[in-house]
PyMOL commands that place a pseudoatom at each C-alpha (Angstrom):
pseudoatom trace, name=CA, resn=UNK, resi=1, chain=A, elem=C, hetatm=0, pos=[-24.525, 11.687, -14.173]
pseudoatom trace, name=CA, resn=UNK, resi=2, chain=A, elem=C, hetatm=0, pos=[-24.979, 8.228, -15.742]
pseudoatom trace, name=CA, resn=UNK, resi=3, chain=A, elem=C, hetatm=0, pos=[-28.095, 6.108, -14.628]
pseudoatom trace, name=CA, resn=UNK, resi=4, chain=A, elem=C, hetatm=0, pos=[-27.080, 3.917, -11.944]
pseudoatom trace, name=CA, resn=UNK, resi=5, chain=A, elem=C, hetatm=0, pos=[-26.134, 0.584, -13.477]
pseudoatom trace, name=CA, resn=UNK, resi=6, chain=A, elem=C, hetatm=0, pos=[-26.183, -2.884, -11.349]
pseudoatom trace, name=CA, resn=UNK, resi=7, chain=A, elem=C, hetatm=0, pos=[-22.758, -4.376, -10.021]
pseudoatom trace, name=CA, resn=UNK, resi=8, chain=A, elem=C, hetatm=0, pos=[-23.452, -7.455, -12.307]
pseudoatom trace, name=CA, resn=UNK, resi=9, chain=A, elem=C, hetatm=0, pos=[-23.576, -4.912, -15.162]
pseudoatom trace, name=CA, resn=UNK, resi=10, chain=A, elem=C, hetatm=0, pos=[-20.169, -2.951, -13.971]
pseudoatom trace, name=CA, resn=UNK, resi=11, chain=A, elem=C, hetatm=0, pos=[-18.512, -6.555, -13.782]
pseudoatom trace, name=CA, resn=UNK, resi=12, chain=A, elem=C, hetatm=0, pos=[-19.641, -7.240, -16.867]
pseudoatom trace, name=CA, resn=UNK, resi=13, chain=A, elem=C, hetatm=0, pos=[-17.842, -4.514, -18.761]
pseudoatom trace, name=CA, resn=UNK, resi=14, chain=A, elem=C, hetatm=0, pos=[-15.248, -5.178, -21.002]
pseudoatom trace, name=CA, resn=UNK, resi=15, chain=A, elem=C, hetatm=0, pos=[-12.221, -3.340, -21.329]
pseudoatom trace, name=CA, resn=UNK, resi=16, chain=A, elem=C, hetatm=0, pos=[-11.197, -0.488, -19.421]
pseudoatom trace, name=CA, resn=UNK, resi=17, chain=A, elem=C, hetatm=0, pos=[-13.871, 1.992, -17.352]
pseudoatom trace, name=CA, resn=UNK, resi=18, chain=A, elem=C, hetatm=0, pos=[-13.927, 4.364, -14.951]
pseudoatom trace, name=CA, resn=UNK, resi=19, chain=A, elem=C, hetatm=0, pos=[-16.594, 4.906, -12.336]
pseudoatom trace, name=CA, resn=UNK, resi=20, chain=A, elem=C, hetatm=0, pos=[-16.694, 8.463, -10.592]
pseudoatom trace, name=CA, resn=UNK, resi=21, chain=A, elem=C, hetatm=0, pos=[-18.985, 7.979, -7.920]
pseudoatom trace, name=CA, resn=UNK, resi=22, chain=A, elem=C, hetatm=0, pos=[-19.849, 11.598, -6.368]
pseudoatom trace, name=CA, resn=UNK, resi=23, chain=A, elem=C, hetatm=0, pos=[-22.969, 14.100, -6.791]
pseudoatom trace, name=CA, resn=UNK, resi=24, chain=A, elem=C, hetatm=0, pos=[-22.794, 17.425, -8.477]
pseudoatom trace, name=CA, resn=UNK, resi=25, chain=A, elem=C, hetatm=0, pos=[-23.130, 19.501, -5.334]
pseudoatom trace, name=CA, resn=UNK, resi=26, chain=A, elem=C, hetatm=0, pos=[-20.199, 18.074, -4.374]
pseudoatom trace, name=CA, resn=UNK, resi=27, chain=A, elem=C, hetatm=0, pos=[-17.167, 20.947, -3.494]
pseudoatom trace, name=CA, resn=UNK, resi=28, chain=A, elem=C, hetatm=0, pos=[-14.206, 17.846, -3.784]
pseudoatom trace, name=CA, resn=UNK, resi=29, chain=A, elem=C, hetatm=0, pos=[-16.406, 16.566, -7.123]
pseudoatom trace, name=CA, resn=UNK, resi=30, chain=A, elem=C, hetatm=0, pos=[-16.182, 19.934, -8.788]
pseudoatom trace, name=CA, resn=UNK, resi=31, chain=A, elem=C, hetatm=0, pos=[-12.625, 20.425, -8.131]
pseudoatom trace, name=CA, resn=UNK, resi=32, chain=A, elem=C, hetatm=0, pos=[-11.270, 16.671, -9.884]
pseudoatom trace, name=CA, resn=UNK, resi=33, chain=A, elem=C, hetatm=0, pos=[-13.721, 17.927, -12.753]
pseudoatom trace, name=CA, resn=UNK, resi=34, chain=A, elem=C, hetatm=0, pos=[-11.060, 19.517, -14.915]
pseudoatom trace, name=CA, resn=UNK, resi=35, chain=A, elem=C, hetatm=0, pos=[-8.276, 16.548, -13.796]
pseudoatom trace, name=CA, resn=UNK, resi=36, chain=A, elem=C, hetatm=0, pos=[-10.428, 13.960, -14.853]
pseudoatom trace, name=CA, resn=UNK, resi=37, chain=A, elem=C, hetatm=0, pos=[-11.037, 15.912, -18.384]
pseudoatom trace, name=CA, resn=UNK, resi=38, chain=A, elem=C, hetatm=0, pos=[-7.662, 16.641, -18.669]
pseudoatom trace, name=CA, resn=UNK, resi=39, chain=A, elem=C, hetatm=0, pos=[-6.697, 12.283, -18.481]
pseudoatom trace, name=CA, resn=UNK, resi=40, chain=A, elem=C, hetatm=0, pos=[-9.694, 11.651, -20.536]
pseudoatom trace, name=CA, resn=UNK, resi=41, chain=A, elem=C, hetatm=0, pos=[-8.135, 13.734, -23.894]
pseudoatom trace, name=CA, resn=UNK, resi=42, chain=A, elem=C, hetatm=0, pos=[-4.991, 11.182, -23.027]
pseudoatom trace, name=CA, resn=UNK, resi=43, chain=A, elem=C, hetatm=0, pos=[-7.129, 7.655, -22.663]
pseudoatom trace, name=CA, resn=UNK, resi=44, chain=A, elem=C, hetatm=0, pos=[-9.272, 8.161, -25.001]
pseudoatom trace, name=CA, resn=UNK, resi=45, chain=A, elem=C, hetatm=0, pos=[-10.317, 4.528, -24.935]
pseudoatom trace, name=CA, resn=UNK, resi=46, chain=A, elem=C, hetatm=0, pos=[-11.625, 4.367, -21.303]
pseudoatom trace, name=CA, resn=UNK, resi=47, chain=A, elem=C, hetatm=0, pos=[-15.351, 4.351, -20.835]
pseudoatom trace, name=CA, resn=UNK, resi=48, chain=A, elem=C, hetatm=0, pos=[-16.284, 6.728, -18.029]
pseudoatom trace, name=CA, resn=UNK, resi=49, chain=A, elem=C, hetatm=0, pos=[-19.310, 6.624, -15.829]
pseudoatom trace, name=CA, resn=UNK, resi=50, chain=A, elem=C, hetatm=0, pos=[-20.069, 9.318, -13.468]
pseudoatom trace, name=CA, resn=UNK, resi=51, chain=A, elem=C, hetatm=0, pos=[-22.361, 7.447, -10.938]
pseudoatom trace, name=CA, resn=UNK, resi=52, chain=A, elem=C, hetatm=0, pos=[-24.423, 9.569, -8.329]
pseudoatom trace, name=CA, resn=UNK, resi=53, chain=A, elem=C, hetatm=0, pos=[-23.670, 8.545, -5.079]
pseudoatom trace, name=CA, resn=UNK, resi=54, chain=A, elem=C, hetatm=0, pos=[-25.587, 8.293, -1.712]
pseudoatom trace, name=CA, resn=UNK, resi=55, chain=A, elem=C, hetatm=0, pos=[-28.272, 7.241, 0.697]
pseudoatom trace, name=CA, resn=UNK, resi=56, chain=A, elem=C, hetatm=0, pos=[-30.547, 4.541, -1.377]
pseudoatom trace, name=CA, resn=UNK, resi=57, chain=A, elem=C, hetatm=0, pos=[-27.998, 4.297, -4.184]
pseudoatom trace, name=CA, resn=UNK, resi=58, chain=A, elem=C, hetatm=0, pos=[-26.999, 0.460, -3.779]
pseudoatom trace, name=CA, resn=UNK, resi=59, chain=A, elem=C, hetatm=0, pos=[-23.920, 0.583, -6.497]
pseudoatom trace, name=CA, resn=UNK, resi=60, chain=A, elem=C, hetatm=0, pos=[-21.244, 2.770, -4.036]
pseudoatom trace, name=CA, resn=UNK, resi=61, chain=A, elem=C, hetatm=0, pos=[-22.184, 0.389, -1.124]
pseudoatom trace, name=CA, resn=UNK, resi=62, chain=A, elem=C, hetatm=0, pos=[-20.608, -2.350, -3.387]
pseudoatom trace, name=CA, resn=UNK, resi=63, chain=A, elem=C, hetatm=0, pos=[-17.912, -0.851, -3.952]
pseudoatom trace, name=CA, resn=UNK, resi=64, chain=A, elem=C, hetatm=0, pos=[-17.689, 0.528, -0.364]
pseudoatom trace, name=CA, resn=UNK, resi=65, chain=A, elem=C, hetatm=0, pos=[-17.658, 4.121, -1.404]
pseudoatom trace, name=CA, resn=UNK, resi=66, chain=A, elem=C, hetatm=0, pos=[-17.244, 6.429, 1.946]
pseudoatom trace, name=CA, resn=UNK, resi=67, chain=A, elem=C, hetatm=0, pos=[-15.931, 9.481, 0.360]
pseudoatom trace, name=CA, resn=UNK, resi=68, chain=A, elem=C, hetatm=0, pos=[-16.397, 11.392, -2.862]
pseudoatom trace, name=CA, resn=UNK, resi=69, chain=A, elem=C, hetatm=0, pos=[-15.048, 11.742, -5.167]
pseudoatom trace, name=CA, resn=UNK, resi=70, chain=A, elem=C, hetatm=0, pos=[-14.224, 8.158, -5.781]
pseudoatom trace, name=CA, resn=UNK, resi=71, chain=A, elem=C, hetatm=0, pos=[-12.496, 6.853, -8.433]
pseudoatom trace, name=CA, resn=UNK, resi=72, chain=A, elem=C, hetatm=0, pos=[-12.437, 3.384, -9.045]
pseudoatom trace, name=CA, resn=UNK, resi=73, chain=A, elem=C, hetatm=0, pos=[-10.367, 2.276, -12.362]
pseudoatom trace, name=CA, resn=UNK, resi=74, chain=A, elem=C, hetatm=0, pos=[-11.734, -1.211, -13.763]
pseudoatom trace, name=CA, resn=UNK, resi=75, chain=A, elem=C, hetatm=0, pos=[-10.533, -3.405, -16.246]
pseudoatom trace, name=CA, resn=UNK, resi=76, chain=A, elem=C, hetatm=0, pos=[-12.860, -6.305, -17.592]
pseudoatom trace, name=CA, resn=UNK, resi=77, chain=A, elem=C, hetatm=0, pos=[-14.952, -6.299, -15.232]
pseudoatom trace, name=CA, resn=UNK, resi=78, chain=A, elem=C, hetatm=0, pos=[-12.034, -5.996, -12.170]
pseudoatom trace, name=CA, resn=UNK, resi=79, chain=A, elem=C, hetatm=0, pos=[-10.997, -2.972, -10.118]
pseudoatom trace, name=CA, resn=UNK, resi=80, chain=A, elem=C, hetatm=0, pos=[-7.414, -1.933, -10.563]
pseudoatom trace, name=CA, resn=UNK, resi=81, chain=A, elem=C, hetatm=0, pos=[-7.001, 1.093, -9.064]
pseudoatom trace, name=CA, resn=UNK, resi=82, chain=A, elem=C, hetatm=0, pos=[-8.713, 3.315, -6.786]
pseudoatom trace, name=CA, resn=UNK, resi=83, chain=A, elem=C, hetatm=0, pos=[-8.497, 6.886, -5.821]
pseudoatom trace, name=CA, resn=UNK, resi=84, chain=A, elem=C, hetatm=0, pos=[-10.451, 8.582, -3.396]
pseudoatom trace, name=CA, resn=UNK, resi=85, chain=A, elem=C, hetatm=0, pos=[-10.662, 12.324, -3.193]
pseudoatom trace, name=CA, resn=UNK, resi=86, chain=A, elem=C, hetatm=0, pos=[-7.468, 13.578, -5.434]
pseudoatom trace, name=CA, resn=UNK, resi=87, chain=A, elem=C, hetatm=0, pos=[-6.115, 16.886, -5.388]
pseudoatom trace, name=CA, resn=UNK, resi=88, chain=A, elem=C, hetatm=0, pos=[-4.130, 16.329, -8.146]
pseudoatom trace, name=CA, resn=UNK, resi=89, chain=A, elem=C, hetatm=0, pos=[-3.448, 15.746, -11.903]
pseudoatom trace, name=CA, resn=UNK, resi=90, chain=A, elem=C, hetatm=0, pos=[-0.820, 13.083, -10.694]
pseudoatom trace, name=CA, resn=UNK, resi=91, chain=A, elem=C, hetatm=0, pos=[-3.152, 11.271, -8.325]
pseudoatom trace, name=CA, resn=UNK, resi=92, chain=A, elem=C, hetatm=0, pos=[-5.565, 10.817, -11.160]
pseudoatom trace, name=CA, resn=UNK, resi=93, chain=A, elem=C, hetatm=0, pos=[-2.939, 10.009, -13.835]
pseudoatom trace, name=CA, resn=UNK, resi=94, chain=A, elem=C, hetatm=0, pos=[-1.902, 7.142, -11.290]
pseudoatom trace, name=CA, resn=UNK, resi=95, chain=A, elem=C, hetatm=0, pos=[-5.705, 5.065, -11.645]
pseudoatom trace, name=CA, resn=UNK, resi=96, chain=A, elem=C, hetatm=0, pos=[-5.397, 5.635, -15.528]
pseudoatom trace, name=CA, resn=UNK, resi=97, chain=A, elem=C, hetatm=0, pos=[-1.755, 4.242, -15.596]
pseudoatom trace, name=CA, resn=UNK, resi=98, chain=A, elem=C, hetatm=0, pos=[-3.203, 0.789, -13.597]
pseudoatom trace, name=CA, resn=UNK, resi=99, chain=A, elem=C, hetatm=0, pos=[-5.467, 0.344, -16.732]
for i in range(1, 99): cmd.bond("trace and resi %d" % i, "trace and resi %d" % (i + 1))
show_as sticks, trace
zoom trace
């Protein structure tokens, strides 16, 4: 998991990021593990940030993070896409398509 950056830092990025907001016990994090690989050999140009999630961990709450994992797809600094809890390679190719 990445350090937890600030939201002026996230909106600050340029170009196109992904934050995975989740925690490593996580069942539904796990799972997207090898879906989220799997886009990242094809978009090889995003920057991803896995982002530990929960109580006292200010970041999700901006971004009004109620389930994991969440995927929210940003580009300069502005979300594009967001998918929450994917089962799928399809679900996940759909955020990296909005970037």
């Amino acid at each position: 998991m990445t350090p937890e950056p600030s939201r002026d830092g996230v909106d600050a990025m340029r170009g196109a990021v992904l934050l995975e907001f989740g925690i490593n016990e996580c069942p539904h994090c796990q799972r997207v593990q090898p879906l989220i690989a799997d886009a990242m050999t094809r978009h090889p140009g995003v920057r991803h940030l896995r982002i530990e999630d929960g109580k006292g961990r200010r970041l999700g709450r901006t971004f009004a993070v109620k389930l994991w994992p969440a995927l929210i797809f940003m580009k300069d600094g502005q979300e594009v896409a967001r998918v929450v809890r994917p089962t799928t390679q399809s679900e996940v190719d759909a955020g990296f398509m909005a970037l």
